[in-house]
N, C-alpha and C positions, 0 to 999 in steps of 0.2 A: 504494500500500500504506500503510495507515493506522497509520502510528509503527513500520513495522518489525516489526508482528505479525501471526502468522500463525499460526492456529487452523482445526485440522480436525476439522469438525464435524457429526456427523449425528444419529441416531436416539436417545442419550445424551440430549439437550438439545435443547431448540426454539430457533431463533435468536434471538425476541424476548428470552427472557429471557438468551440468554449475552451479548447487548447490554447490555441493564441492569446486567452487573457488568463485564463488560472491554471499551472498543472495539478493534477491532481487523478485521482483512482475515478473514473468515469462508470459507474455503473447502470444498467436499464431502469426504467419508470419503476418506481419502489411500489411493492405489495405486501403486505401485512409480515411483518419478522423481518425484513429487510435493514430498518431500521435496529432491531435488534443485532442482526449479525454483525452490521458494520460495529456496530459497538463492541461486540465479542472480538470481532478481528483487529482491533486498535485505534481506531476512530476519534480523532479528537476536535475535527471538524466535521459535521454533515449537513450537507447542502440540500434541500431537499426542493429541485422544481417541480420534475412532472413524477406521476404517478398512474397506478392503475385502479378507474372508477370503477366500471362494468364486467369487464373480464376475469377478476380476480378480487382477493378479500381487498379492502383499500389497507393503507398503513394507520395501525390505531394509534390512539391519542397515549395510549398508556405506554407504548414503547417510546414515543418522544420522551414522555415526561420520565421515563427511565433515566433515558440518554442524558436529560437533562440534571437527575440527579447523582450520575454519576461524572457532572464533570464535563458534560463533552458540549459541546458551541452545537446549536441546531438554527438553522437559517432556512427559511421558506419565502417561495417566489413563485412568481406567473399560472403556476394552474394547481394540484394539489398541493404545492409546497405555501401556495398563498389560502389557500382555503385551511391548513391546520395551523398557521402562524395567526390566521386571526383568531383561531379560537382559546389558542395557547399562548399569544402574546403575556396575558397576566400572569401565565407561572415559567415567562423565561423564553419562552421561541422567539427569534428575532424575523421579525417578516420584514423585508424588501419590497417598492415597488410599489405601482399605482394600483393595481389587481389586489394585492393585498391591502393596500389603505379603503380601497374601495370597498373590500368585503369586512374590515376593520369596523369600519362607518358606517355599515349596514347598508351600504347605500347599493351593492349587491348580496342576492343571500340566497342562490341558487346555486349546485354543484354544475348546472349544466350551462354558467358561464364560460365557462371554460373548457369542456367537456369537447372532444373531436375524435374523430376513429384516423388512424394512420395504420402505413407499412411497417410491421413489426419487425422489419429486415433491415430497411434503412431509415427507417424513424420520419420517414416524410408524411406530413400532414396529407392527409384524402378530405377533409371537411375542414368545414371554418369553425371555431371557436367564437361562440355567440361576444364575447367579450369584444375582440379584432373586430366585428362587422360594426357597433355600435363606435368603439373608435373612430373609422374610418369612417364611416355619415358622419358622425359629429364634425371632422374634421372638412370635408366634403362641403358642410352646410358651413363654418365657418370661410370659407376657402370662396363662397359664393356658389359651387357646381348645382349643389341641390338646396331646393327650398325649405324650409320646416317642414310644409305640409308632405313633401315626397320622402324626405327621411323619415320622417315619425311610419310612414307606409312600411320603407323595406324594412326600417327596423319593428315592426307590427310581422308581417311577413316571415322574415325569419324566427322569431321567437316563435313562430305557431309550425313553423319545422323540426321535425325529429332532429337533433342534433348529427346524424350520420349524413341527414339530405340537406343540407346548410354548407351550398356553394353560393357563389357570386352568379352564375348562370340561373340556379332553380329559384332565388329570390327576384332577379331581374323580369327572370319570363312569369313570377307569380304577380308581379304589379300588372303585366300585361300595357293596356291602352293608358291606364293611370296616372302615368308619367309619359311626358309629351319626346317623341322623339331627338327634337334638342338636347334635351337633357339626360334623355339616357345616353347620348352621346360624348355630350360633356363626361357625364359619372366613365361611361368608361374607361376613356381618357383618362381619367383621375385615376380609377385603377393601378394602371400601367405604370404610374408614376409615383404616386401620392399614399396609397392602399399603407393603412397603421397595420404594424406587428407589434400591439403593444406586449406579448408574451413573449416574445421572443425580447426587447427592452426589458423587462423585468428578468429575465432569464441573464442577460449580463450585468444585468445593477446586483442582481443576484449574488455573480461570482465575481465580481470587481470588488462588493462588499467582503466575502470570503478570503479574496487575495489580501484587504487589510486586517482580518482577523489573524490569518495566518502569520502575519508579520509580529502582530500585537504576540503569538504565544511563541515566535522562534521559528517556524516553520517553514519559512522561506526566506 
């Protein structure tokens, strides 16, 4: 284990580049004992961003709080790692990022913000993370591209999609006539260019945070 770090990492970030800002032990989306093990294996930093919602047990709260009282730095970000930093912030997790302030502040409180199905081979996102789409319109509607009225739509739209079928295509064709051709044109545009990754930002506020941890106990 490389310096005692240990970062769980999937669909949020590609690993080349979460190398380029922290080394560390890269391990997959954490699932229930995961947390555990790192601890058992020497652990004195765990980064926790992505995890597994659906497919497996999630990582329970009482293995952090283990972690946490034996000692070891527990950091969360961008999608499960921000969803148990807010609920653990009071007994010691440090949460990262806007994702987590967000779910901090109540101001989201669903799992399935963040919530998306990916290639379990190479960690590539297949759906959008409810979180990303509302971003991006926000940012869209600032930017002048969309109206209030037609973001309040695709952001309507998407939430009433199953989280697996929450593409940029299946929300677009669900407004249909609703938005005037101009403007879906604009948005596209905006796409190509503009489109927020606000998990994938939290995912290296994340480990930028971790790399100053690590300094703080010797570790690099």
């Amino acid at each position: 284990m490389r310096h005692g770090i240990v970062v769980f990492l999937g669909p949020s970030l590609d690993l080349p580049s979460a190398g380029r800002v922290l080394d560390a032990c890269y391990l997959p989306p954490a699932k229930r004992g995961d947390i555990t093990d790192a601890v058992d294996t020497g652990a004195r930093i765990i980064t926790l961003i992505d995890g597994v919602f659906f497919q497996d047990c999630s990582v329970g709260h009482r293995e952090i709080l283990r972690a946490l009282r034996e000692g070891v730095r527990v950091i969360g970000a961008s999608s499960m790692g921000a969803l148990r930093a807010a609920e653990l912030a009071p007994l010691g997790m440090e949460g990262v990022g806007r994702i987590f302030r967000l779910y901090r502040d109540g101001i989201l409180t669903s799992d399935d913000e963040v919530a998306l199905v990916y290639d379990p081979e190479t960690n590539s996102p297949l759906s959008l993370p409810l979180i990303n789409i509302r971003c991006t319109i926000r940012a869209a509607q600032d930017a002048g591209v969309l109206s209030p009225g037609s973001g309040g739509l695709l952001v309507a739209i998407a939430t009433s999609l199953y989280f697996p079928n929450r593409t940029w295509e299946a929300i677009c064709h669900g407004a249909g006539e609703r938005i005037s051709p101009e403007e879906r044109k604009r948005f596209a545009e905006f796409l190509t260019t503009s489109a927020v990754d606000q998990k994938r930002a939290d995912a290296v506020e994340a480990l930028l945070r971790t790399r100053e941890c690590a300094r703080e106990l010797g570790l690099s």
